[in-house]
C-alpha positions as CSV (number, residue, x, y, z in Angstrom):
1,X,8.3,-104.6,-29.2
2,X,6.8,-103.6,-26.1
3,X,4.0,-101.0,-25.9
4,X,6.3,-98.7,-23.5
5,X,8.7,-99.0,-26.4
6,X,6.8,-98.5,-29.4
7,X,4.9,-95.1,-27.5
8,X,8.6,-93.9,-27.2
9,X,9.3,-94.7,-30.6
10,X,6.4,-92.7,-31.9
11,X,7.5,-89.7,-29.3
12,X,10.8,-90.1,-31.0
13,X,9.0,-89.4,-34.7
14,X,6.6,-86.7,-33.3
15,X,9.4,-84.7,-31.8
16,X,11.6,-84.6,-35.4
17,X,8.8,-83.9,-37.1
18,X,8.0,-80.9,-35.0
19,X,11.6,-80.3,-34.0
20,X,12.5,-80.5,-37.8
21,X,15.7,-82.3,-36.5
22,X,16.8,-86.0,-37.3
23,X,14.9,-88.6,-35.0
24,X,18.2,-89.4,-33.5
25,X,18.9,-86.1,-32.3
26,X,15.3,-85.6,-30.3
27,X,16.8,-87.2,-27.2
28,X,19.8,-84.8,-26.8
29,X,18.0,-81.8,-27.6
30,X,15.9,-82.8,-24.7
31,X,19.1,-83.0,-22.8
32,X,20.6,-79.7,-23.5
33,X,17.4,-78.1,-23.1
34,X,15.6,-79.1,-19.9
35,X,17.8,-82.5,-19.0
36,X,17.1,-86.0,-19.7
37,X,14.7,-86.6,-17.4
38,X,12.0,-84.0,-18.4
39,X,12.8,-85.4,-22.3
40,X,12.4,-89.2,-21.5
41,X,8.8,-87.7,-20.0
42,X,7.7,-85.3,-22.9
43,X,8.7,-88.0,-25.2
44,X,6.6,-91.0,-23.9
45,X,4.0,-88.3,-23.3
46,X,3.9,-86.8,-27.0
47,X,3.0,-90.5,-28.4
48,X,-0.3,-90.5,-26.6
49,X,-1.7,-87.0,-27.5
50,X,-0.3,-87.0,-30.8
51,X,-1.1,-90.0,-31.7
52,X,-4.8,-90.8,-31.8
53,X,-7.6,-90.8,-34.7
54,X,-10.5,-88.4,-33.2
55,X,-8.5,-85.3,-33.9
56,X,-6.8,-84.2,-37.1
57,X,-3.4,-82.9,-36.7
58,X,-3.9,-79.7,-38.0
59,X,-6.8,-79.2,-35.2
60,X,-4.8,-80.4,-32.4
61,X,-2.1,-77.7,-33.7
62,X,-4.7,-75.2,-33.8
63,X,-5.5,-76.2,-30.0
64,X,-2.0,-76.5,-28.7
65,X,-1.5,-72.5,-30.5
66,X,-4.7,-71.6,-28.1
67,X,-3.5,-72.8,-25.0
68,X,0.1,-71.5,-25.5
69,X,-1.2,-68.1,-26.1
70,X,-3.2,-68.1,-23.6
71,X,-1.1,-69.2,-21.4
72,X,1.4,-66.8,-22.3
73,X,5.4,-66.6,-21.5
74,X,5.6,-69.7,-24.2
75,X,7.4,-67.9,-26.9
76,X,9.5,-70.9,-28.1
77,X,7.1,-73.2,-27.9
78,X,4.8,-71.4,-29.7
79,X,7.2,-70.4,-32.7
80,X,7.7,-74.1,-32.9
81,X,4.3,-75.3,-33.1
82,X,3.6,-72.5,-35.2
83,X,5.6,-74.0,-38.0
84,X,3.6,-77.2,-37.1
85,X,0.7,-76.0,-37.5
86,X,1.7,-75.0,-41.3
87,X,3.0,-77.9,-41.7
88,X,-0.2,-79.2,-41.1
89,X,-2.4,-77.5,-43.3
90,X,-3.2,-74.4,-40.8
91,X,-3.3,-70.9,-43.0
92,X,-1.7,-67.9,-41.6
93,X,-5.9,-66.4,-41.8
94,X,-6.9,-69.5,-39.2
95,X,-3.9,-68.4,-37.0
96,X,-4.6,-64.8,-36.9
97,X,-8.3,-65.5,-36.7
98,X,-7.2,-67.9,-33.7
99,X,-5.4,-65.0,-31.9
100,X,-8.3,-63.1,-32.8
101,X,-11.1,-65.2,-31.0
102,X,-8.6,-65.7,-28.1
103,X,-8.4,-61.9,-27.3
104,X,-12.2,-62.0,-26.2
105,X,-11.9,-65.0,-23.5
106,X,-8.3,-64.8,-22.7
107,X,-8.0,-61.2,-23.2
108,X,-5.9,-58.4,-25.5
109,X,-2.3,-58.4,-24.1
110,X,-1.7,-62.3,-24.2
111,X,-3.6,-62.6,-27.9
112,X,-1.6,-59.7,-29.1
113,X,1.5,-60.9,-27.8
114,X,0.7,-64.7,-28.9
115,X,-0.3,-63.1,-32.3
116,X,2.9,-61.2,-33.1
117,X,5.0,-64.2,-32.0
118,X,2.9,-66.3,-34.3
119,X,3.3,-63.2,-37.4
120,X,7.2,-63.4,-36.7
121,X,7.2,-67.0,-37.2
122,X,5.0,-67.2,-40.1
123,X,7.0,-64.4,-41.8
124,X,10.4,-66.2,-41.0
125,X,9.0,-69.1,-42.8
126,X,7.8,-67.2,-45.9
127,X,10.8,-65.4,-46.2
128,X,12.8,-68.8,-45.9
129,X,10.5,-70.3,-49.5
């Protein structure tokens, strides 16, 4: 199998795992959400960043939670990677602690905001055990 093709593959995996849908539903979810296009992108894309050995995955969750907080107006994303990051051995403490250290370099209203996204999320999922 071709390299293109196996980094596609492994975007394919990444995106159910984080999705929580079946691996054959990652490339119409794409579709309905932001066209096929942007999904055939994200998905080659998602093979390379997620895929690599000098990171764990729970850090590159914890890094992905930071730069969608502080980025701000990412609300879905970060619910979703959110529930990635448990999945991935991140405690609710590390996230608020996260959202905590976040407020001093990115500042109060995008931490707080990130932080009560992240609290909704994490209390959906506890509710949901």
């Amino acid at each position: 199998m071709p390299q293109q093709d196996r980094r596609y593959e492994q975007g394919l995996d990444i995106y159910a795992s984080q999705f929580q849908i079946p691996r054959e539903e990652v490339e119409l979810w794409f579709a309905e959400r932001v066209g096929e296009r942007f999904g055939n992108e994200a998905i080659h894309s998602a093979a390379g960043v997620w895929v690599d050995d000098e990171l764990s995955l729970r850090e590159r969750s914890l890094v992905v939670i930071a730069a969608l907080i502080t980025q701000g107006g990412a609300e879905a994303q970060l619910r979703s990677h959110t529930r990635w990051a448990i999945q991935h051995g991140s405690t609710r403490a590390q996230l608020e602690a996260l959202a905590t250290l976040l407020s001093v370099y990115a500042g109060g209203p995008r931490a707080s905001n990130g932080l009560m996204v992240v609290r909704q999320e994490l209390t959906s999922l506890e509710t949901q055990q």
